[in-house]
C-alpha positions in Angstrom: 11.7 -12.2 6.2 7.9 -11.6 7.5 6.1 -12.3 3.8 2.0 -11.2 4.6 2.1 -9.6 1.1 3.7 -11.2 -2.5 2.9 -9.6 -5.5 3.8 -11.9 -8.9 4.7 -10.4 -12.2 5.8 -10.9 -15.6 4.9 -10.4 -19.2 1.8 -11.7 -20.5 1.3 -15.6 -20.6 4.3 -16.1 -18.2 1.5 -17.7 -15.6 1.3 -14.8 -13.0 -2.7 -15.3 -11.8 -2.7 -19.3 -11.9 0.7 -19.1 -9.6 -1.1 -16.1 -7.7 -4.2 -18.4 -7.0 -1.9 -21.9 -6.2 0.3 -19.7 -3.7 -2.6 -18.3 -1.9 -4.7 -21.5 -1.3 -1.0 -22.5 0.1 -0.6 -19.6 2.3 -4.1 -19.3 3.1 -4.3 -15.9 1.7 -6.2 -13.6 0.4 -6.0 -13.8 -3.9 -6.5 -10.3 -5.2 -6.0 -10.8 -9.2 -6.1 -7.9 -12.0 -9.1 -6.9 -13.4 -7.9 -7.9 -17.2 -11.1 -8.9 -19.0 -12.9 -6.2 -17.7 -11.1 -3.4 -19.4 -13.5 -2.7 -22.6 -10.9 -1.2 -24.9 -8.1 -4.2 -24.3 -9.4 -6.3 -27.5 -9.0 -3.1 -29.5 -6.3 -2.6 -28.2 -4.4 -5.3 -29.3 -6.1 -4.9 -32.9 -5.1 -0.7 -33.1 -2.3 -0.4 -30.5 -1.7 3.1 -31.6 -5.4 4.5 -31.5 -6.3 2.4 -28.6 -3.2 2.6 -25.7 -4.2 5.5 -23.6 -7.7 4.7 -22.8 -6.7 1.1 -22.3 -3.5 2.1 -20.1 -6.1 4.6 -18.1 -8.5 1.8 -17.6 -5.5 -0.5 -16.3 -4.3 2.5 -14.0 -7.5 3.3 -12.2 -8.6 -0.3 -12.2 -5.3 -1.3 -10.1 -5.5 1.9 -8.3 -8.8 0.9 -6.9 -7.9 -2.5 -6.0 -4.7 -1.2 -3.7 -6.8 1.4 -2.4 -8.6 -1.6 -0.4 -5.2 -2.9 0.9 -4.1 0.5 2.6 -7.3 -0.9 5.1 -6.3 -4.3 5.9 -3.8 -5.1 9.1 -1.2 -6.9 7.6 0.1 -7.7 10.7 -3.2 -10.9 10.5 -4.0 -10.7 6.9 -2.1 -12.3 3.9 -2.2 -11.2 0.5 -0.7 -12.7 -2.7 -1.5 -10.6 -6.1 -0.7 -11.4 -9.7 0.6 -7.8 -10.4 2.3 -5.2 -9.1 1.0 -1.5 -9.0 4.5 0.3 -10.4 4.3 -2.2 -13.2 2.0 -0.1 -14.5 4.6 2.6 -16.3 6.3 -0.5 -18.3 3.2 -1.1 -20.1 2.3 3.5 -20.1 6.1 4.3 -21.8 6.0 1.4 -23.7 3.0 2.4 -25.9 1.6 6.1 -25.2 2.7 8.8 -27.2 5.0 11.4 -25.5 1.7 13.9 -24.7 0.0 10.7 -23.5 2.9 10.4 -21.0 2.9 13.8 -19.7 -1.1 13.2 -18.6 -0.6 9.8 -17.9 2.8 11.0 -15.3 0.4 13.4 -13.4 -2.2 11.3 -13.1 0.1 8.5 -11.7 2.0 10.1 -9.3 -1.1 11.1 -7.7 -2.7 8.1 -7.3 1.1 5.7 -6.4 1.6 8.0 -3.1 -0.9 5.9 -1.2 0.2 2.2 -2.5 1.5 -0.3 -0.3 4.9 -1.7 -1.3 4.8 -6.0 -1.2 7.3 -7.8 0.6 8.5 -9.9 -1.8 7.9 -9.9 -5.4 8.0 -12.8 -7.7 8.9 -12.2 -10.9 8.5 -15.0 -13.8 10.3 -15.3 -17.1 10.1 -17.5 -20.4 10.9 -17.3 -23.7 9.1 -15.8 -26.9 8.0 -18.7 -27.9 6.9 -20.7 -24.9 5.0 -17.1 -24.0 3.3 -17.4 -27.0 2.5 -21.2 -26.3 0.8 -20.5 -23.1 -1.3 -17.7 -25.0 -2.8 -19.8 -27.3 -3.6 -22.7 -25.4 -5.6 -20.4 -22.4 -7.7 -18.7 -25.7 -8.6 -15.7 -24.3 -9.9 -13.9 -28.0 -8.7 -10.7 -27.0 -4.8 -12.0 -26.8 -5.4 -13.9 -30.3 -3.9 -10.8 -31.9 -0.8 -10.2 -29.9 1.9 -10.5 -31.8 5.8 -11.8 -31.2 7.3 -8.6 -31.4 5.0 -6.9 -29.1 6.1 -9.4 -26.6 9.5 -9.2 -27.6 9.4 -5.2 -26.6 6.9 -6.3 -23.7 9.8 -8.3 -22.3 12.7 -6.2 -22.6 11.0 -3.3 -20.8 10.0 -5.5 -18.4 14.0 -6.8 -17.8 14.8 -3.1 -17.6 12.5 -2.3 -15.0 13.6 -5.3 -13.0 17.0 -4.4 -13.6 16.8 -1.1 -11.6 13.6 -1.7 -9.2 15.0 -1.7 -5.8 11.6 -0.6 -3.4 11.2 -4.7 -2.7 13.2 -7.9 -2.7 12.6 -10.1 -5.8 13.0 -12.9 -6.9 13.6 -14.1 -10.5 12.2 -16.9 -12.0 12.7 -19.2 -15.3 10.0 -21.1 -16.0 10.7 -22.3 -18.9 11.5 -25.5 -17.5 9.0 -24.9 -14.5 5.6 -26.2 -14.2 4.4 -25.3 -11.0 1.0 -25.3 -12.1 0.5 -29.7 -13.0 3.6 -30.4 -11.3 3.6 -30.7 -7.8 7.3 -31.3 -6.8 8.0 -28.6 -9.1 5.3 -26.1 -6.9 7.2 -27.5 -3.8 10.5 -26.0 -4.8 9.1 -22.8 -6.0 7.1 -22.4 -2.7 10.2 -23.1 -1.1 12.4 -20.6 -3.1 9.4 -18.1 -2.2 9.1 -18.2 1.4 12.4 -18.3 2.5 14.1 -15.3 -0.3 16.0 -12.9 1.4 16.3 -9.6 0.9 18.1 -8.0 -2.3 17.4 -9.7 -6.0 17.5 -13.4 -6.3 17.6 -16.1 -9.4 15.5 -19.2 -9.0 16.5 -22.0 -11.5 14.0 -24.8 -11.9 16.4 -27.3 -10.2 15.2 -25.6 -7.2 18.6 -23.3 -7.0 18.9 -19.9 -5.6 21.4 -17.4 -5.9 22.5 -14.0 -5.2 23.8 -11.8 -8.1 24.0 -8.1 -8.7 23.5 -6.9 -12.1 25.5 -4.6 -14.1 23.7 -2.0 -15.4 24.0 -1.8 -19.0 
């Protein structure tokens, strides 16, 4: 499989930009990486979830929107792009914490701006536990993540799971990292780079011992 673009996901902390920016130096591509720190309601956010989730979902939306607006221009066909989200991601976080009037706006606005989005080839999608999420929030100390709680992850990572489980618009491939640290280990980066370049099409599990497999998952 032809892999010119490889978006990385997974709930916050997981490492999606530092893997983002290692795999594009390898692949000599392009990094495009979310636009976190410049959304002005996010640290309020994570203070008043409630009174601040639609303008800091909107933000988010438009932000990303923009970003994949430039990608509809590139040739793909001599460009590579790797980018630490992906677009449709964007509804985990909107259902997750907008109210059900929110969602009715936030729907219409969506679907008008995801008919022009370019679908990856291949996207990489990183887990760990609670705890070690938490871990890896702390030591990067950004102060707008100092309030996020365990239990906002908690629900963070079961609606990522159930997107996962039914997103079928791109192969992916689903990683543990709990005992993966491609980041200061460089046999470790090696056998995730492998994993990456040569996944096949459908949903694939990546184990940090560097093995793949095929499984299809029972919906629940």
């Amino acid at each position: 499989m032809e892999l010119r673009y490889i978006a990385i996901e997974g709930v916050i902390g997981v490492g999606k930009t530092e893997l983002a920016k290692i795999l594009a130096k390898r692949l000599n591509a392009e990094c495009i990486l979310e636009e976190v720190e410049e959304n002005p309601f996010l640290s309020n956010f994570y203070q008043d979830m409630r009174g601040y989730s639609f303008q800091t979902q909107i933000f988010f939306l438009l932000s990303r929107h923009k970003q994949q607006q430039s990608l509809a221009q590139r040739n793909l066909f001599i460009e590579r792009i790797v980018s630490d989200y992906l677009f449709d991601k964007d509804r985990i976080f909107a259902y997750l914490n907008l109210t059900e009037h929110e969602l009715v706006l936030y729907e219409k606005l969506y679907q008008f701006l995801v008919k022009d989005i370019r679908k990856p080839d291949l996207v990489v999608y990183l887990q760990a536990r609670i705890e070690t999420l938490l871990e890896r929030i702390r030591k990067r100390g950004r102060p707008f993540e100092r309030d996020i709680t365990s239990e906002y992850l908690q629900a963070l990572a079961d609606s990522y799971n159930r997107f996962f489980l039914h997103y079928d618009a791109t192969p992916v491939l689903i990683v543990n990292t709990e005992n993966l640290d491609f980041i200061n280990n460089q046999q470790d980066f090696e056998s995730l780079y492998k994993a990456i370049i040569s996944a096949p099409g459908g949903r694939i599990f990546y184990s940090p011992k560097g093995e793949k497999r095929r499984r299809k998952i029972k919906s629940s």
